[in-house]
C-alpha positions as CSV (number, residue, x, y, z in Angstrom):
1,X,64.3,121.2,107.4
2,X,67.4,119.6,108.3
3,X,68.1,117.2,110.7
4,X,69.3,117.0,113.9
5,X,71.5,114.3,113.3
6,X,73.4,116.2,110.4
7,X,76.6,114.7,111.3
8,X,75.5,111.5,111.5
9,X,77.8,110.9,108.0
10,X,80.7,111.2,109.8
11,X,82.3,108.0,110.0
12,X,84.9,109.5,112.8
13,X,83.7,112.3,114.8
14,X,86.8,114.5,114.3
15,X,86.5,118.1,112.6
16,X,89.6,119.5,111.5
17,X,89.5,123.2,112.3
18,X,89.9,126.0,110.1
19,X,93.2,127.6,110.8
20,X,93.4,130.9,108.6
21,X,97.3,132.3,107.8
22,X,98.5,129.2,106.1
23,X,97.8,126.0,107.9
24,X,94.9,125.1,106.4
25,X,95.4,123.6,103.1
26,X,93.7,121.4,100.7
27,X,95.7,118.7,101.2
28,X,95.0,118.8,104.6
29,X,91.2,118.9,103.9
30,X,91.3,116.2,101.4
31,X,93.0,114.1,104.3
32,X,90.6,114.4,106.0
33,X,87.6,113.9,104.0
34,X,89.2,110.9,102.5
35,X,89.8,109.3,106.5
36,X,86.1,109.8,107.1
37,X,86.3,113.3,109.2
38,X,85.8,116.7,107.4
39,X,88.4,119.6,107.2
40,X,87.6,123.0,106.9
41,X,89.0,125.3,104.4
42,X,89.8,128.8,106.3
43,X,88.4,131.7,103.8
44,X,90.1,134.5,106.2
45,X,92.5,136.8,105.2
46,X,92.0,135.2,101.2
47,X,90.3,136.7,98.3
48,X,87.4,135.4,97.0
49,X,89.5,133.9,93.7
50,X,92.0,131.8,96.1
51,X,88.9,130.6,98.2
52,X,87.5,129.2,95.0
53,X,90.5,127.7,93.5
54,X,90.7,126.2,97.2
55,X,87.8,125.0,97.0
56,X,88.1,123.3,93.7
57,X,91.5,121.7,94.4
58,X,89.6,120.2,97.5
59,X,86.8,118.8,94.9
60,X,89.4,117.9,92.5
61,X,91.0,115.4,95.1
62,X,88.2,113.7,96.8
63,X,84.4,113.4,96.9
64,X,84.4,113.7,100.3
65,X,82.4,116.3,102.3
66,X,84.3,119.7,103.4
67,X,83.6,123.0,105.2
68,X,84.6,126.6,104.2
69,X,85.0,129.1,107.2
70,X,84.2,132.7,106.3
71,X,84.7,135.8,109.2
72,X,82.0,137.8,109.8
73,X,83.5,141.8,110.0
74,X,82.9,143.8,113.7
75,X,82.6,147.6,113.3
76,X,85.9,149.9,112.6
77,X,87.4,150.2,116.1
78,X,86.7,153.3,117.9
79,X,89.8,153.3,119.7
80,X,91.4,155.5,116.6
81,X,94.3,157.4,119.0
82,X,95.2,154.2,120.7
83,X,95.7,152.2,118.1
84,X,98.1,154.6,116.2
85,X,100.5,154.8,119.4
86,X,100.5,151.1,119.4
87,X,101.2,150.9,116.0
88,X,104.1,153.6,116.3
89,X,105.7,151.2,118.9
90,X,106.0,148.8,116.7
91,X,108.2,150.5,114.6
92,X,111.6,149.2,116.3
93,X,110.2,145.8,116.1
94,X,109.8,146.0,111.8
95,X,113.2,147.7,112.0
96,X,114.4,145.3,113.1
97,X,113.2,142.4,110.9
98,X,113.6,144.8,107.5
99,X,109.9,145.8,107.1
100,X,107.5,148.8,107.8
101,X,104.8,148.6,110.2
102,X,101.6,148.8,107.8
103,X,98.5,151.2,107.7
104,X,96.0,149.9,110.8
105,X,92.8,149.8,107.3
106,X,89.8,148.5,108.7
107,X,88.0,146.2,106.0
108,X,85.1,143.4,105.8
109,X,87.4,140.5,104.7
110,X,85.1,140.0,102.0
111,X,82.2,139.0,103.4
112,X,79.2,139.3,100.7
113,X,81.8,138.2,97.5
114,X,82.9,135.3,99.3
115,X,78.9,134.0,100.6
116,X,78.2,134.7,97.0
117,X,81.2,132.4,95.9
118,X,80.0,129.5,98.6
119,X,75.9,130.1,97.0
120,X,77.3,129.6,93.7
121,X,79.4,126.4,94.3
122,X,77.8,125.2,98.0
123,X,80.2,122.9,100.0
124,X,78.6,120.7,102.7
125,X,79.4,123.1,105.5
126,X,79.9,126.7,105.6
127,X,81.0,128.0,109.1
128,X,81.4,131.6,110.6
129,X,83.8,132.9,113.2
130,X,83.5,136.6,114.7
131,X,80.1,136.9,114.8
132,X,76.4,135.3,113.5
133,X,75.5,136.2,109.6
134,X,71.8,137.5,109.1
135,X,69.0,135.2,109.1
136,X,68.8,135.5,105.6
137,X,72.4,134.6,104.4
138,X,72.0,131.5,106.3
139,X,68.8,130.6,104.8
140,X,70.0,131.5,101.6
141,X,73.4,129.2,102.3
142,X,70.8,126.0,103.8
143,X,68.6,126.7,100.5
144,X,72.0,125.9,98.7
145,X,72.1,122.9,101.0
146,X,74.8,123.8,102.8
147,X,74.8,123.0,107.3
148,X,75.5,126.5,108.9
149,X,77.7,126.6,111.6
150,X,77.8,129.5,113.9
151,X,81.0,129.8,116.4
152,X,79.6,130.5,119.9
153,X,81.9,131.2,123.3
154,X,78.8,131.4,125.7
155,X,75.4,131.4,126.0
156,X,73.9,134.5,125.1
157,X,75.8,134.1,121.3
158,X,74.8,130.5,121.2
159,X,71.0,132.1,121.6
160,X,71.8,135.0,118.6
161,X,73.2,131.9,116.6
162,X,69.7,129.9,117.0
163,X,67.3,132.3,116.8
164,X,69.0,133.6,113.2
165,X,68.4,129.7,111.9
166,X,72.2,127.8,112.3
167,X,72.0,124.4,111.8
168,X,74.9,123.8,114.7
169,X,77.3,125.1,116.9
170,X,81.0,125.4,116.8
171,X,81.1,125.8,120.7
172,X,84.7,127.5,121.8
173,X,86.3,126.8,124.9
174,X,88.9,128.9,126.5
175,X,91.7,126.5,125.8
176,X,90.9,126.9,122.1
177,X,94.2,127.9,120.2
178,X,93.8,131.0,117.6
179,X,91.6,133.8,117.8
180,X,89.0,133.7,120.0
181,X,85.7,133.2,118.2
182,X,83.7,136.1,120.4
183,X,81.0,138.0,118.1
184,X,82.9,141.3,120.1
185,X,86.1,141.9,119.4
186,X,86.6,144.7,122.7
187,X,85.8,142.6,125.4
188,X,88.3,143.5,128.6
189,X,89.9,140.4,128.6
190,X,90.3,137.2,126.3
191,X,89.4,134.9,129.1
192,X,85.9,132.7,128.0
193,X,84.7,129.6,129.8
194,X,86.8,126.2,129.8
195,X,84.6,123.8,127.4
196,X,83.1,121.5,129.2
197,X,81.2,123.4,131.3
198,X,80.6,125.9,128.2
199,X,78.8,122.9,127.0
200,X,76.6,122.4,129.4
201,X,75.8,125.9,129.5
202,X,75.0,126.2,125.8
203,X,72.6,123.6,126.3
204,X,70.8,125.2,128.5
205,X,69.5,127.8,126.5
206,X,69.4,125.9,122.9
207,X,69.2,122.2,121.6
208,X,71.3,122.8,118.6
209,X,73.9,120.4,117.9
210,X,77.2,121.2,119.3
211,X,80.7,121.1,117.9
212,X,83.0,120.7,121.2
213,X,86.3,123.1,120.5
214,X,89.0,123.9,122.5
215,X,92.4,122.2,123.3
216,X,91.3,118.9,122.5
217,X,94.2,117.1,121.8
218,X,94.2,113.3,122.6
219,X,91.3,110.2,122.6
220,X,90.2,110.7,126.2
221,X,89.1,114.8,125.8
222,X,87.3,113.5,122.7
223,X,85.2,111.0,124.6
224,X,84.9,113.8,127.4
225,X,83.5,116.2,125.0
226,X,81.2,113.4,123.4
227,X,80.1,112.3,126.8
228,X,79.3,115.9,127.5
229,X,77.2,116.5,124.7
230,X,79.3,117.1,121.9
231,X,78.3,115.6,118.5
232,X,81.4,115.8,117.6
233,X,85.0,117.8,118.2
234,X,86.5,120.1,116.4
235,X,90.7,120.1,116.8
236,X,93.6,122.7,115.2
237,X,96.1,122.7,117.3
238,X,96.2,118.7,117.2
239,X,97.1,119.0,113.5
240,X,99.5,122.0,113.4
241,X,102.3,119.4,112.5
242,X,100.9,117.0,110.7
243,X,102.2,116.3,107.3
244,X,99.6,117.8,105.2
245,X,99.7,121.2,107.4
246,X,100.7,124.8,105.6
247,X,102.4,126.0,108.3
248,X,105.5,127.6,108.8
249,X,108.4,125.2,109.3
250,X,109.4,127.3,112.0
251,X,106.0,127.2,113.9
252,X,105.8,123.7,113.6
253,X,109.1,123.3,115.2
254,X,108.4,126.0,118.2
255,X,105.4,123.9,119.1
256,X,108.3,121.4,120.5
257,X,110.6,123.4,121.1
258,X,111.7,124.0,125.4
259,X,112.0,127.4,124.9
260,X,108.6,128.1,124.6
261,X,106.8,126.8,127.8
262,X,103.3,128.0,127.5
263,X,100.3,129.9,126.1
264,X,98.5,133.2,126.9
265,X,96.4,135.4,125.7
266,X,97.0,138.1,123.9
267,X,95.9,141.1,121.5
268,X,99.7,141.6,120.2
269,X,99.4,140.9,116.8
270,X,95.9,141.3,115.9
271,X,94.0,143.6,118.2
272,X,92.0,140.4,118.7
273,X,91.8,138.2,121.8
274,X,93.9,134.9,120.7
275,X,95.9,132.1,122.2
276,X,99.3,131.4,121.0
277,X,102.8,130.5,122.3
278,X,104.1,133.1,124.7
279,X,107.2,134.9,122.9
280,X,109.1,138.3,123.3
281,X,106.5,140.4,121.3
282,X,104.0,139.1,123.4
283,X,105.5,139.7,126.5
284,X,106.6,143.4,125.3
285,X,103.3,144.4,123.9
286,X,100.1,143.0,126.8
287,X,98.7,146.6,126.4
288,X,97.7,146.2,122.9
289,X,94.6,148.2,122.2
290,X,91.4,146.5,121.0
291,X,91.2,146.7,117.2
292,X,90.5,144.5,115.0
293,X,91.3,143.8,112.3
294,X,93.2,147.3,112.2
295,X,95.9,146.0,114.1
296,X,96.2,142.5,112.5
297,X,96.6,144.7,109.4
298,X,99.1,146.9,110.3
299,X,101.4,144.0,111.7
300,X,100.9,141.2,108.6
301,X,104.0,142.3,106.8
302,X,106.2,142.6,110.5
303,X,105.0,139.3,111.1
304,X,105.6,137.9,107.4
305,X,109.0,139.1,107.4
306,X,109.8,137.5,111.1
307,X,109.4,134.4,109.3
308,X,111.6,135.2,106.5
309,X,114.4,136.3,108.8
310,X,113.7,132.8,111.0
311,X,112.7,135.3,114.4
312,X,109.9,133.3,116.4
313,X,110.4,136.2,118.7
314,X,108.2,138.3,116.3
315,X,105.9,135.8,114.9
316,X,102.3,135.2,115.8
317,X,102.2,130.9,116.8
318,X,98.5,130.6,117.1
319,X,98.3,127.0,119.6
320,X,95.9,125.6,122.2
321,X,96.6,124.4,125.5
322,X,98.1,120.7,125.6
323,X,100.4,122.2,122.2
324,X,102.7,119.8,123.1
325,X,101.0,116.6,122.3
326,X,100.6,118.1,118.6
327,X,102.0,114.7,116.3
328,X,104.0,115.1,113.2
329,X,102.0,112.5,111.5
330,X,100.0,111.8,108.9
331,X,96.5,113.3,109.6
332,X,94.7,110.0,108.6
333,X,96.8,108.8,111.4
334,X,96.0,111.3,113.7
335,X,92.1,111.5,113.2
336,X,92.3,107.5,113.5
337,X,94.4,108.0,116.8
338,X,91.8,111.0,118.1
339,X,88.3,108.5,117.3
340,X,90.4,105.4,119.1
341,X,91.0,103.3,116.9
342,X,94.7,102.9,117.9
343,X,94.3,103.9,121.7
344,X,95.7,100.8,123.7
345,X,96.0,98.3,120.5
346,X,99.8,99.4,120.1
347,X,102.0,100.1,123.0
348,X,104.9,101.9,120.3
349,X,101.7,103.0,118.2
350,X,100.7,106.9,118.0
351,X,100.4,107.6,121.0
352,X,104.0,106.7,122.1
353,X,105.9,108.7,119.2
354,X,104.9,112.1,120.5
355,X,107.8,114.1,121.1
């Protein structure tokens, strides 16, 4: 049986999320293993074959331990009519960026070739987002001697995620950046429970460890999350600009940028509840149906080509509250900055080059 002091490896008591759509890469991961936290590689939205080649570039630089985030699939959306209209609406938008709005195709992300990837060639931690895998993947995944992680936004999930056997909790706050983790993806609004509180609340029905997530972006929410439970935090946003981070050059730069003031909610993109810098297609589009990943389907090549043409009016910038302390540092530097071990020894250290 495992422990209940699984992390107790962890020589820093950072996570580096999974952050699926580029992001996340094994550079980062390595980072991070080698700095004494652990990275997770984000499986979404690859095949199985680039999860695995991920996975042994990650093994290939460092001996460190890693995670690997797979999505669990909801049901095809039965919201067929209003999802076609939205997509139709879009088609101004790809005009206008030289693309096509895509087919809204409902598919599984790969679930059962990807768990049958991580069974073959186990990392330490295998997490999932969306929903709670059957009790018998996970047992199958802790037989491998892998630590299942379940992502929970309240209680009742947190309770699903227990009784099915997880070995700890991802527990996601609402100022989480990204998708939200919920198990449902129609819920009427995106708005969850701050983390702190959510904490406290997922202890009440489960003694599970619990990975604090959600807009943590500096050493004093880490110690807040520790003091309220947490066994350790788990931070994206925080490393969206760090040097070994696959994102966009353009994202990076929007996360600093005045024009963009704030965050919101929205199904836009995706069809999915998610957090991410408010732009023009957000703004333009807050009756987006629920549908998931139909949407998010029909929208990827829109999106990719925003990019291309440089339009951060059209792009989906995934980012937690308190975006703007987001460091373009090292991430060594940033995970020694988030434990404290350069809080108050350098008045021009860290803390003082954020933009």
């Amino acid at each position: 049986m495992v422990k209940r002091n699984v992390l107790d490896w962890l020589r820093r008591p950072v996570i580096v999320a999974p952050m699926a759509g580029g992001p996340s890469t094994p550079e980062l991961v390595i980072a991070a293993a080698d700095a004494g936290a652990v990275g997770f590689l984000a499986a979404g939205y690859k095949t199985p074959a680039a999860m695995r080649a991920e996975i042994a570039a990650v093994r290939a630089g460092t001996t460190g331990r890693f995670g690997v985030n797979v999505f669990i699939p909801g049901l095809p959306s039965a919201e067929v009519a209003s999802i076609a209209g939205y997509v139709s609406s879009l088609a101004p938008h790809a005009a206008a960026v030289g693309s096509a709005v895509g087919e809204p195709t409902w598919d599984d992300d790969y679930l059962e070739e990807k768990v049958a990837v991580l069974l073959a060639d186990p990392p330490a931690l295998v997490s999932f987002t969306f929903g709670c895998p059957s009790a018998e993947v996970i047992a199958a995944l802790s037989d491998a001697g892998c630590l299942v992680v379940v992502t929970v936004t309240d209680p009742d999930e947190a309770t699903i995620a227990a009784a099915a056997g997880a070995d700890l909790l991802c527990v996601q706050g609402s100022e989480a950046g990204g998708h939200r983790g919920t198990f449902a993806s129609d819920s009427a609004t995106g708005e969850g429970e701050s983390l702190i509180p959510l904490l406290g609340e997922v202890a009440k029905v489960t003694d599970l460890p619990r990975i604090a997530a959600g807009g943590i972006m500096e050493p004093g929410q880490v110690r807040a999350a520790l003091a309220a439970g947490a066994t350790a935090v788990q931070c994206g946003t925080a490393f969206l600009r760090c040097r070994e981070s696959g994102a966009n050059p353009l994202y990076k730069d929007a996360l600093v940028d005045p024009r963009y003031r704030t965050t919101a909610m929205t199904r836009a993109f995706s069809g999915r509840w998610a957090r991410g810098l408010v732009n023009a297609f957000m703004l333009e589009h807050g009756h987006a149906p629920a549908g998931y990943p139909e949407i998010n389907n029909a929208t990827r090549a829109l999106r990719a080509a925003a990019a291309g043409r440089g339009d951060t009016e059209r792009m989906s910038m995934w980012a937690g509250q308190g975006y703007r302390s987001a460091l373009d540092r090292p991430a060594a530097e940033i995970i020694a900055w988030l434990s404290g071990d350069d809080e108050g020894t350098d008045p021009a250290g860290i803390g003082a080059r954020r933009p």
